[in-house]
N, C-alpha and C positions, 0 to 999 in steps of 0.2 A: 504493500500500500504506500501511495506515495504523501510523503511527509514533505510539506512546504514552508519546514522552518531549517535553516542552517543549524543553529545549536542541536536540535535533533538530528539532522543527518550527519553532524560531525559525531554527538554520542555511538550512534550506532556505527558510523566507521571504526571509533578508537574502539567499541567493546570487541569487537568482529577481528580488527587485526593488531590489538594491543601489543602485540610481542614483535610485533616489526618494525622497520625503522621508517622513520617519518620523516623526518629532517636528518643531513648531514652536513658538515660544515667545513670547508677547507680554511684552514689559518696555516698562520708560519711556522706552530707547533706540530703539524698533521690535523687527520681528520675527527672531526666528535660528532656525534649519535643520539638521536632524540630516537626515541620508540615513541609508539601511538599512545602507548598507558602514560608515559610520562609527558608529553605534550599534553596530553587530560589535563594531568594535573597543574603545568603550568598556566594553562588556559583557566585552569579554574579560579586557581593561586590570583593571578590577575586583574579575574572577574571582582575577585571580593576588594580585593588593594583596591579599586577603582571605584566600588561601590563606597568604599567605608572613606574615602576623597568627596564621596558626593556625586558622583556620575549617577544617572539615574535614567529608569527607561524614557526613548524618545529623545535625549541630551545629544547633541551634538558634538564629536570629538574628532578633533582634529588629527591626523597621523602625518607627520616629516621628516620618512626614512627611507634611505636606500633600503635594497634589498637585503635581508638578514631574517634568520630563524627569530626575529623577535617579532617579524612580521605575523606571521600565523599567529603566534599567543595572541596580542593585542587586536586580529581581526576577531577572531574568536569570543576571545573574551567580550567584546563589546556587544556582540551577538549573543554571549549566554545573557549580557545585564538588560538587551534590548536596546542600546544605544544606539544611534548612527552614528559609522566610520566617514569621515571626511577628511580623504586623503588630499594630500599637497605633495607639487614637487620639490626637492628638497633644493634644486636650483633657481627658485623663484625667490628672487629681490624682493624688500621689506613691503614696498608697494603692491607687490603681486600676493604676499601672502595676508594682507593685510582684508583686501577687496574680498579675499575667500572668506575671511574670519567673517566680517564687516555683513556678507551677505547669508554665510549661513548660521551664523548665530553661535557659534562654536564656544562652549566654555572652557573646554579643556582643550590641550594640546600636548602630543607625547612627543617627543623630538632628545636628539643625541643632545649630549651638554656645550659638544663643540658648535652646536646650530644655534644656540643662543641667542648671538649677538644680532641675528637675523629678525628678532623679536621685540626688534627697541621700538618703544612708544605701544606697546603691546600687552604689557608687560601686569597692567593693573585688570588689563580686560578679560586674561586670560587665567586659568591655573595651568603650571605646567609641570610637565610629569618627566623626569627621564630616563631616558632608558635604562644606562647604567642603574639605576635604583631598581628596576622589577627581575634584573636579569635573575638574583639569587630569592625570588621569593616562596613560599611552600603555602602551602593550601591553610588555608584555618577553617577548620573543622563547622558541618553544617550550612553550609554555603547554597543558598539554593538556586538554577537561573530562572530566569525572568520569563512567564510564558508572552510568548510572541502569536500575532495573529500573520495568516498570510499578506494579507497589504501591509502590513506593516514596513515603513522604508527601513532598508537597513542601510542605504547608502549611496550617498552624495557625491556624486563625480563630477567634477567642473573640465566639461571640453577644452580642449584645445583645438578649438575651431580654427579650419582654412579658408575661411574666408567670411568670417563673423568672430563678434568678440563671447569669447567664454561664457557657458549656461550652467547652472548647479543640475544633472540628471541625478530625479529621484528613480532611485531603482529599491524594489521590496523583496521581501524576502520570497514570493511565489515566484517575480521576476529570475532568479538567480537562482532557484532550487528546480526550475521548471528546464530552463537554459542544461542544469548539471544532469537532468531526467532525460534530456533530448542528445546528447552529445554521450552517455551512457549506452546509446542505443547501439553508436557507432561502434564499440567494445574497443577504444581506442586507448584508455587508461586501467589495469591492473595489477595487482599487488607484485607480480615481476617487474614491473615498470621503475623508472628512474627518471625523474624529469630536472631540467640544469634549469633553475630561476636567473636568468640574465636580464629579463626586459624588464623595465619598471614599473612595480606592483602597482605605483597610486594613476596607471591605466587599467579602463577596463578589461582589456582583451589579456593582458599577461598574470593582471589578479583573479581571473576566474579559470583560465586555462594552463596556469603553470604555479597554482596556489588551488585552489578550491576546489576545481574539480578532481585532482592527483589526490590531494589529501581526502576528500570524501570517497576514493574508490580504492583505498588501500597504498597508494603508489610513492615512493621515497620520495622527495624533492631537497634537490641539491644546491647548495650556495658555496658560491666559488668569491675571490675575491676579486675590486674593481678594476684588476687588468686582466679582464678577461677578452677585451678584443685581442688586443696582442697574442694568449694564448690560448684560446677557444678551443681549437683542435688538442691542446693540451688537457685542458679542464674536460672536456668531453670524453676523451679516454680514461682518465685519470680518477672521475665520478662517475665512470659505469653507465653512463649514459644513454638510455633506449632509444628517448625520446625529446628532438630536440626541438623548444615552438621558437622561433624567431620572425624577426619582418624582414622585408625584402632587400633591405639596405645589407645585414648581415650576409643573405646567401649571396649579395652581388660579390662583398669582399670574399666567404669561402668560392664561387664561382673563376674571379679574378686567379684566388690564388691556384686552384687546383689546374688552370689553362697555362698557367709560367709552370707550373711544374710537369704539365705534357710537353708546352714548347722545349723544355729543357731535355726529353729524352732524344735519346740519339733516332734517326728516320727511321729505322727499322722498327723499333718499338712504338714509333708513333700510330706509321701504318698500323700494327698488331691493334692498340688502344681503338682507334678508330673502325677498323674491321669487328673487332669483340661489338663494341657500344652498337653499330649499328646490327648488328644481329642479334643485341637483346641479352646478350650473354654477359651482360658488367658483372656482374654478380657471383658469377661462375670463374670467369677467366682474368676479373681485374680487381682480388682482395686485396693486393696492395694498396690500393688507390681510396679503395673502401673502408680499409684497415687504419687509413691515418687518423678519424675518428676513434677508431677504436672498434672492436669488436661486437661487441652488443648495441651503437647505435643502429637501428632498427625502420626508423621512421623519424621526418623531417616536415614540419605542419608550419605552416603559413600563412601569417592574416595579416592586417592592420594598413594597407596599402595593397595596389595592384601589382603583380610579381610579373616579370618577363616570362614568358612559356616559352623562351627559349632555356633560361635557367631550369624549369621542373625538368625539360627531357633530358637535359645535360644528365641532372642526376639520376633520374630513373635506368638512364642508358647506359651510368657506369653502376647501376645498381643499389642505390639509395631509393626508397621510394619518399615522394613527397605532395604531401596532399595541401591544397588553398582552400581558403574560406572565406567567408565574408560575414562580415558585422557591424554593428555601431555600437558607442555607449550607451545610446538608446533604446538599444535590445539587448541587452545585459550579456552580451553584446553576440553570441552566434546567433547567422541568420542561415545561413547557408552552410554546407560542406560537402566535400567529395567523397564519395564511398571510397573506402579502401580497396574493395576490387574493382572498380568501371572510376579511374579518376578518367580527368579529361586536362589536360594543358593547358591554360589559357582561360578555364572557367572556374568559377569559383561554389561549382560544386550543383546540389538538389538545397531547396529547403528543409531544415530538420522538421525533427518530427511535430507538430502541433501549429508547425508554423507556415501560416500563406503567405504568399507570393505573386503580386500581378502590377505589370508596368500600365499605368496610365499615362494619357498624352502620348501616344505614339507618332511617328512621323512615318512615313514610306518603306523605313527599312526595320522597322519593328522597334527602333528604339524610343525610350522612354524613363518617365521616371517610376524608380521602383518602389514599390509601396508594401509596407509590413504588417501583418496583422499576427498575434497570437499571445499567450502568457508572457513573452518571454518582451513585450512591449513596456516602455516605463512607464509609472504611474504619471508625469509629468517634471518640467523645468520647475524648481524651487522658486518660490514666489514669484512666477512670472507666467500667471495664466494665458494671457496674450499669446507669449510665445508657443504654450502648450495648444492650445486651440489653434494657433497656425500651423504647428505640425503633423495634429493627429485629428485626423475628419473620418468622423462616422468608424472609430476603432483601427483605422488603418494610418500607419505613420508614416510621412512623406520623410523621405531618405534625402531626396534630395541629390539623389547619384543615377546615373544615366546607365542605362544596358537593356539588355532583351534576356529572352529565355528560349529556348532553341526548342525542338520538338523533342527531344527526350524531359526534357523538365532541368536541362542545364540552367547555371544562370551567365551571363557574361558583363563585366561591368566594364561602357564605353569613356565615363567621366563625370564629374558633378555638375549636376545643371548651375549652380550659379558661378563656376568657373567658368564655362561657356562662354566664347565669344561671336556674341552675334552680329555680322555687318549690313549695313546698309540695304546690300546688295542681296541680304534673304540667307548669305552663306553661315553656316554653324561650324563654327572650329572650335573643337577642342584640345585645348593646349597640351595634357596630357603624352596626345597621341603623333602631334609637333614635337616636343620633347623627347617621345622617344625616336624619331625619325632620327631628331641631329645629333643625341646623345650617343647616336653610334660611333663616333666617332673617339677614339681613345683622349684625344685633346680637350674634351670637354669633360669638368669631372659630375657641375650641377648647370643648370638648365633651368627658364623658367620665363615663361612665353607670356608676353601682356599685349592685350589689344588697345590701340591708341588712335585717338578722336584729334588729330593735331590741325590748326587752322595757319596757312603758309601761304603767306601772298594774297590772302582774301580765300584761299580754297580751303575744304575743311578735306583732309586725307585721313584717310585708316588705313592703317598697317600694321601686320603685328613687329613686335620688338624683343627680344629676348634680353633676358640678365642673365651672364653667361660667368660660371666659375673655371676657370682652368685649369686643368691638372699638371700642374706646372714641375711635377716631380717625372712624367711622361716627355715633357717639352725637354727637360734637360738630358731623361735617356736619348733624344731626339737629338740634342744639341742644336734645336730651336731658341731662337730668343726673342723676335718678333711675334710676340702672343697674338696684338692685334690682327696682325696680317694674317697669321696662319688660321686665324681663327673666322675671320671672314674668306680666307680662299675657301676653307670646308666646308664653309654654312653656303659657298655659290656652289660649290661642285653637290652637294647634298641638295639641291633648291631642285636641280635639274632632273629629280623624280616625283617632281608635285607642281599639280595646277600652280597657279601663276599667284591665287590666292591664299594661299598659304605657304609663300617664299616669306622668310625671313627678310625684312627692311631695315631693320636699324637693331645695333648691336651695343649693350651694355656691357664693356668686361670689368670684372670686379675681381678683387682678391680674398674678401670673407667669404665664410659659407652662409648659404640663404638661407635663411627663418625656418624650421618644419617643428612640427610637432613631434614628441617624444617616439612615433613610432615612425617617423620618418615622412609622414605626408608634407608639401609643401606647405608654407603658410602666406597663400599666394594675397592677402589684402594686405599684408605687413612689407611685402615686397614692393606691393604698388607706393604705398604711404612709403615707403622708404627713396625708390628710385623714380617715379612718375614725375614729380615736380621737376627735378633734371631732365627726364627725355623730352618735357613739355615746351621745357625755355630751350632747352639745343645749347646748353652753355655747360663748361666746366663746373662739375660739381661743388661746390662749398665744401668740401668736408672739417668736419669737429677735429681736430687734435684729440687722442687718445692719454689720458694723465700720464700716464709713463713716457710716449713720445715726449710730451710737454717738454718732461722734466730734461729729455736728451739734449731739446732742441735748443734748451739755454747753455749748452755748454760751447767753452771757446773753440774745440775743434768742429762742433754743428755748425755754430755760425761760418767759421773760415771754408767748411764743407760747402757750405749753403752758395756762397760767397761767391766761389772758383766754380759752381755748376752752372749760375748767373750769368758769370763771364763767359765760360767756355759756349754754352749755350744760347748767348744771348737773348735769355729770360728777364722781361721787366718784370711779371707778376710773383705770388710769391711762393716760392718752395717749400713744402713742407715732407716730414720726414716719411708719412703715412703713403707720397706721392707714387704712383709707377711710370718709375724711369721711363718706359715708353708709354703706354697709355696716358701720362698727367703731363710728362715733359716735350710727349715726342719725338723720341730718338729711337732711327731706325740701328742697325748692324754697325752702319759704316761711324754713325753720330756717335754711336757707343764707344767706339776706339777711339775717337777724337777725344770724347770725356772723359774715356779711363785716363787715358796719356797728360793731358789738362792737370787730371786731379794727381796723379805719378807727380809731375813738374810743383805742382803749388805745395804740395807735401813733402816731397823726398823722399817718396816709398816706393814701390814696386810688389802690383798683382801681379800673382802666377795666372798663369792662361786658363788654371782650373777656376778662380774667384771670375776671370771677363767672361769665360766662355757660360757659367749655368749656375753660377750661386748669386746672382746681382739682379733681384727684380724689382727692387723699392729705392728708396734715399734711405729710409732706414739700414737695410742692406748695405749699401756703399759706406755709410758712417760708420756700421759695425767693424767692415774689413778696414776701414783706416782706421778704427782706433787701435783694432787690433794688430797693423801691421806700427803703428806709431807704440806699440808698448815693444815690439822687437828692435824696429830703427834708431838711428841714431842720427843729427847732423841739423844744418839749416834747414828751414823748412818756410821755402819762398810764399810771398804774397800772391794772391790772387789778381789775376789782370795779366800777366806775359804768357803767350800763347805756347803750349803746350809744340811738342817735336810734330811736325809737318809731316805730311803722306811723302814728300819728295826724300825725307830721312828716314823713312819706312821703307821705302824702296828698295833706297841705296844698300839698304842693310845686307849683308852676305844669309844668302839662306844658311838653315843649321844642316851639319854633317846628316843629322839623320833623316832631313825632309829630303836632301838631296841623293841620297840614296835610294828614296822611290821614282827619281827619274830616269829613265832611260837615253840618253844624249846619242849615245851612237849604237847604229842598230850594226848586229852581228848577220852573218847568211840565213840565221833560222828565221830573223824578224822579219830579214827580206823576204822569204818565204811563206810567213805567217802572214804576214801584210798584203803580199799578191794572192795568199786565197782566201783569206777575209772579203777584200774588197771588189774581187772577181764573186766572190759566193753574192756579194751583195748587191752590186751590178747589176746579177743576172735576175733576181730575185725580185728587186725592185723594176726592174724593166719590165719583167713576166707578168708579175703580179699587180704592179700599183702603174704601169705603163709612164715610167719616171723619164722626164724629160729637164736635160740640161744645158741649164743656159749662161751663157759668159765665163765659163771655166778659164778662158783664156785671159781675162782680166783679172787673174790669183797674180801677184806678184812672183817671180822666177825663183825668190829668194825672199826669208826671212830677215828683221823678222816685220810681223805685222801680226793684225788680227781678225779675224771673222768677226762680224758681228751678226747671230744670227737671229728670227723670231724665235718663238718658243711656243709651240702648240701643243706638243704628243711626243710619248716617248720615244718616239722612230726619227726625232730627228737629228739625234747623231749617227746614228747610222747613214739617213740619208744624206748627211753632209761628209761620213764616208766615202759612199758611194759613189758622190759629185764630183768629187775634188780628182786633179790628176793624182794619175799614182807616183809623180816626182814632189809631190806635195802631202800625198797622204806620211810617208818617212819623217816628214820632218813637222807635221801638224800633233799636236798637243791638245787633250781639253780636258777643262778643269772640271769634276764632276763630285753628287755629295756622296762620303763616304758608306752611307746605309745602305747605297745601291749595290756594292760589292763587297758583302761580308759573307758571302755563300765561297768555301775554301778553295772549290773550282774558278771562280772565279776572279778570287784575290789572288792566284797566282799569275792571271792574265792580264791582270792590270799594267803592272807596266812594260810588258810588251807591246799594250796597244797603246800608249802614251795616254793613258789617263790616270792623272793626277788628282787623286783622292782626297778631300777634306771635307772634315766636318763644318757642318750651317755657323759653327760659332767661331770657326777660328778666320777670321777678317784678316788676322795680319799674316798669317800661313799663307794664306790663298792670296794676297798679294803680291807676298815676297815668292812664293812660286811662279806666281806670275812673271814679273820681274825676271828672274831665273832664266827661264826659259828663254824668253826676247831676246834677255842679253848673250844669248848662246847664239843668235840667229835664228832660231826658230818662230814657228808659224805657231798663235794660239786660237782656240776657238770657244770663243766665249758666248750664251744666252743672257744679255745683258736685262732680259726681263726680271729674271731671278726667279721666274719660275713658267709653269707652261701657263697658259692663257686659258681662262674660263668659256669666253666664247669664241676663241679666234680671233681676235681684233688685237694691234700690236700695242702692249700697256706701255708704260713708263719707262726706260731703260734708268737702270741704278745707277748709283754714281762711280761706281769702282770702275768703268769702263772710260770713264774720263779719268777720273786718277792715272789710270795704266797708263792713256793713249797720252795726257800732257807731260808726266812724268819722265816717261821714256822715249817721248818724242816719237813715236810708233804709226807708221797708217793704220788708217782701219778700213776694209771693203767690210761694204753691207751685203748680208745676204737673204735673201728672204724665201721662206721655203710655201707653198701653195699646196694646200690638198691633204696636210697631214692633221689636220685640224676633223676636218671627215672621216678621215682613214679611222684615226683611234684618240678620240678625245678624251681628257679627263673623266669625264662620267661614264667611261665604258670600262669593262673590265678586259675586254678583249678585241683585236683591232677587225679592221672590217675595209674589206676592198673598195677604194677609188682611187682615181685618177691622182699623182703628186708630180711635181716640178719644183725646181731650185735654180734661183736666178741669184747670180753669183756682180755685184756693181763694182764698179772702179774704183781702186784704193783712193780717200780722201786723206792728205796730212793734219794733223792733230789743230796746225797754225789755221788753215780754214775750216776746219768745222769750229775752230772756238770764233773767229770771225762771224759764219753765219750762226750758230749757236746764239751769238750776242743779240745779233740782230734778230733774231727772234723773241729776244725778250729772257734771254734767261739770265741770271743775276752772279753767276762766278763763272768761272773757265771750262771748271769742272761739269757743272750743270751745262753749260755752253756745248758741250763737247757731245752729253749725251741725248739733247736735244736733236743737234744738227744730224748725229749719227744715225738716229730713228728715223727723222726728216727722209732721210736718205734710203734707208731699208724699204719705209713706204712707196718712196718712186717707184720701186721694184715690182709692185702690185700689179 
């Protein structure tokens, strides 16, 4: 018979399996052991301490604690006295805990002794209880609990709304006992079971399903300590772990890592991995991989946000099974789950048992919003009738989240209706599904799409706009440093598989992580209120000083820092530490070396290439490494204002022994060899296949050195410019290419046979002075002065390093401009595709007239002069 009181169904848990263990605890001493008889007792112990305080039934009592075995006593207990638990996060600021107290009337509050201070001006309103004081308590004799009715609340949960401010949900004890009757059915917790409490209890989804439900069916629940991100797979093996619930942000990071560590096996093992998973066999043929968990994890459960279904097949297909759900705090909280034998990927399951299910407001393709009906519904928002009668009509709860339900009786969830952006134009976008489109990308690590009403020149535009966080520990495995740029060529190449209406237009890059709520959801109105008034003006953000920046930025080497990045950069406005050197300052690759070199001169220090090339993305950054290199230096340490060493003293410089030994200068009989059937294979290839036609080969100079300059559309066009070139020019032609392209071992051996000279996106002054190098040998270089391939085919910007080189060293340059490989195999294709190409090869120009016409065009140094004119010139070629 079913009981709809919690203190009854915990009674009859602990009488049923009192000799078991219930809680386990990892500390620094080893592991300790609660059995179910004595968690009784401490539960009871508790109860009475709190009564004989004054708690009393219906009292609201406040709880702010991380996860800990004192959890359980204290839910318990409150439920033998009949109290309401009113949980708090234990990271909410005086203000945030305040508004909880304030609104639900809380007179007590349990909290560690170290949370105290969090409590000031609270302090008369409250009693407060702490924890250290109950840990050693014992029962006093004749203690009776409290009878509880089914509606009776037992507890006050204040959302973390995404896209509203926070609600108190009353939930009752039939809500929560009905919820543990329905999810029972599933036979997904038993007294072999082991469950890891990692998520944070004062949510609903981790307090009922890795706390209440475990302990009312017999099952141990484990507490690890809080670095358990760090060693998760550790703690999971290590507490026996059957069963483990997490949201979607945890499986993304085990997902992450379990792919570095296949990327890491040798090809033959990979194939094996891959051949086993796709035939279903993980489980069988890949215990290793399984085993890093540990042995008896068993099952892997998923709620509280939408999960990739590419993440569940991963697992399943190495042999993990792992089932999604769905719920609210508002339905105490499962609505939905996936049968253990018929899951589905991508769906978040059947409705459990007692509970309906049906989308109203449909549109064309079934979607709608989802609507709930059954015990497991909350009684209502704490003193806010209003809101309750707007949520719940006629017994059914509007969820407020968008999906359908399939003909089996799946459910699938598309997004939340008032996330939804609706335009003008009738279109419904939901951000979600934007998000995940460009978060495919490894460079972006958070994401987070706003629709914008902006008014420009009298027109009012809509477009969405994304606030984009970087994964800037990815950009340095890259040896990227132009966040911006790389970050915008991805979101165009990524645009070119979506209507035109949902291309990404305007780009916020940010260095904090974005607002979510505790189980990872965004907290997309805190993101508007935060970034919106910027995207609305189109102007550099104001930002706050951070107190600790403050205090850096008054010291004398900040100032002299600040000082010399003014000068170097010719910045009136004003620098601050919080700034991104490129996003707030504007410095591309080439600016960066001008400013390391600047700040080197005004200080007397010297960065290693590891601090230029991928530890420097702030002004706080830069300050750090010069104070830090200022505690090792010694000497003057000149004023700011005298210009740092020139690109023409970069030049000059002698490369080092060991970049010069990836050149090849003079070719032996194999490379002649190698060279005439390279370029014969390619010849024939390119003529066969893409009907290559060339033009002006004869205007190559006879003799080095000089340089190509060529478009940049598709990966084929060094080859093609192969292919072009005579074969008394291909021996002596060089080009400079990034390093990531040639780390396959076959390949890195061929490198400099074919005269490509390898480096990494960060090293500016390498790929210089290589440059340099070679010219000065005589040789011929061949440079894509785009700096990368072109999004649509049209010829962008040429960079400045191609005027550095060509003034520097006083060098021609022939333009040369390739047609047709932009069709052939564009950025957006994975694979190339037959048409027509040609290569039209112009007259070397000297360095002295293109900076001449350069000028005249309006560019403002030699340098920009140079690669103006030089474009100028490519396009003739058209």
């Amino acid at each position: 018979m079913a009981v709809y009181s919690l203190t009854g169904n915990f009674i009859r848990a602990s009488e049923r399996f009192k000799d078991r263990i219930a809680l386990k605890t990892k500390s620094p001493e080893g592991w300790s052991f609660v059995t179910y008889a004595e968690l009784s007792e401490k539960i009871k112990a508790l109860a009475f301490y709190l009564s004989s305080a004054g708690v009393k039934k219906t009292d609201r009592v406040a709880i702010m604690l991380e996860n800990s075995p004192e959890w359980p006593v204290i839910f318990f207990a409150l439920s033998y006295i009949g109290a309401i638990a009113v949980p708090i996060d234990p990271q909410f600021n005086n203000k945030d805990i305040d508004n909880i107290i304030s609104d639900s009337g809380a007179k007590f509050i349990l909290i560690p002794r170290e949370a105290q201070g969090l409590l000031k001006g609270l302090e008369k309103r409250l009693t407060i209880i702490f924890i250290e004081d109950i840990k050693a308590l014992r029962q006093a004799a004749g203690f009776q609990n409290a009878g509880v009715e089914p509606d009776d609340v037992m507890l006050i949960l204040y959302t973390s709304g995404t896209t509203d401010a926070p609600k108190g949900v009353m939930l009752t004890h039939k809500n929560l006992c009905s919820n543990f009757y329905a999810m029972e059915r599933h036979k997904l917790f038993s007294c072999r079971d082991t469950v890891l409490s990692v998520l944070p209890l004062y949510h609903s989804y981790s307090l009922m399903t890795t706390m209440v439900m475990p302990l009312l069916s017999g099952s141990t629940v484990a507490y690890v300590p809080h670095d358990w991100p760090e060693k998760l797979a550790d703690y999971i093996k290590e507490s026996e772990t059957s069963i483990f619930i997490g949201v979607p942000k945890i499986y993304q990071m085990m997902h992450v890592n379990m792919k570095k560590k296949l990327k890491a096996l040798p090809v033959f093992a990979r194939v094996f991995v891959a051949l086993a998973a796709s035939l279903g066999l993980g489980r069988i043929l890949l215990p290793r991989l399984r085993d890093a968990f540990g042995k008896d994890l068993h099952l892997l459960i998923s709620g509280g946000a939408k999960l990739d279904k590419t993440i569940t097949r991963d697992f399943l297909r190495f042999g993990l099974k792992m089932l999604e759900g769905y719920g609210l705090t508002e339905t105490s909280p499962v609505v939905s789950f996936n049968p253990l034998k018929r899951p589905r990927p991508g769906s978040v399951g059947k409705p459990i048992a007692d509970v309906k299910v049906k989308i109203i407001n449909k549109d064309r393709r079934g979607i709608g919003e989802i609507a709930i009906k059954g015990p497991n519904v909350m009684k209502g928002y704490y003193k806010n009738e209003a809101k309750t009668k707007e949520a719940i009509k006629d017994g059914w709860f509007l969820s407020g989240d968008l999906g359908y339900v399939d003909r089996d009786g799946y459910i699938y969830i598309t997004g939340r209706s008032k996330e939804m952006i609706v335009l003008s134009s009738g279109k419904n976008i939901f951000p979600e599904e934007i998000e995940k489109h460009f978060s495919a990308t490894p460079y972006v690590r958070e994401m987070c799409v706003l629709g914008v009403r902006k008014n420009i020149g009298g027109v009012m535009l809509e477009y969405l706009h994304a606030v984009i966080v970087p994964d800037l520990e990815f950009f340095k495995e890259r040896g990227e440093m132009n966040v911006s740029k790389v970050i915008k060529g991805v979101l165009e190449v990524l645009s070119k598989d979506l209507p035109s209406y949902r291309h990404i237009m305007g780009v916020t890059v940010v260095h904090e992580p974005l607002p979510r709520t505790v189980l990872g959801k965004m907290k997309r109105y805190e993101v508007e209120k935060r970034f919106m008034p910027g995207i609305l003006k189109d102007e550099r953000e104001e930002k706050e000083e951070l107190p600790q920046e403050k205090a850096l930025s008054e010291s004398e080497s900040a100032k002299r820092l600040v000082a010399c990045i003014k000068d170097a950069l010719d910045i009136e406005g004003p620098v601050r530490l919080g700034d991104s050197i490129e996003l707030d300052l504007g410095v591309d690759s080439l600016a960066r070396v001008e400013l390391i070199l600047a700040i080197e001169k005004c200080f007397d220090i010297e960065f290693s290439e590891e601090m230029v090339a991928g530890e420097i993305f702030t002004v706080k950054d830069l300050f750090l490494k010069v104070e830090g290199l200022l505690g090792k230096e010694s000497g003057e340490k000149l004023p700011p204002g005298e210009k740092a060493l020139l690109w023409q003293d970069i030049v000059k410089q002698d490369l080092a022994e060991g970049f010069k030994k990836k050149i090849l200068l003079k070719p032996d009989w194999a490379d002649y060899i190698l060279t005439f059937a390279v370029k014969s294979a390619l010849n024939i290839f390119f003529r066969v296949f893409y009907s290559l036609r060339v033009e002006g080969a004869d205007r190559i100079p006879d003799k080095g050195p000089y340089v190509l300059c060529v478009n940049h559309t598709s990966f084929l066009d060094g080859f093609i410019v192969t292919a072009g070139v005579p074969f008394r020019t291909e021996l002596d032609l060089f080009f400079i290419a990034f390093r990531r392209y040639f780390t396959v071992p076959i390949v890195t051996n061929l490198v400099k046979r074919a005269r490509i000279i390898p480096i990494d996106a960060t090293e500016i002054i390498e790929a210089m002075q290589s440059s340099a190098f070679v010219l000065r040998q005589g040789k011929a270089l061949c440079i894509f002065p785009e700096g990368a391939r072109s999004i649509d085919g049209q010829v962008k910007e040429f960079k400045k390093g191609i005027g550095i080189i060509a003034k520097e060293l006083n060098v021609p340059l022939v333009p040369v401009f390739i047609k047709g490989a932009f069709e052939a195999w564009p950025r957006i294709r994975k694979f190339p595709r037959l048409h027509p190409i040609s290569i039209t090869f112009g007259n070397p120009v000297s360095s002295e007239k293109l900076i001449k016409k350069g000028t005249a065009l309006g560019a403002q140094d030699k340098y920009k002069a140079i690669c103006a004119a030089i474009r100028d010139e490519v396009l003739k070629l058209v």
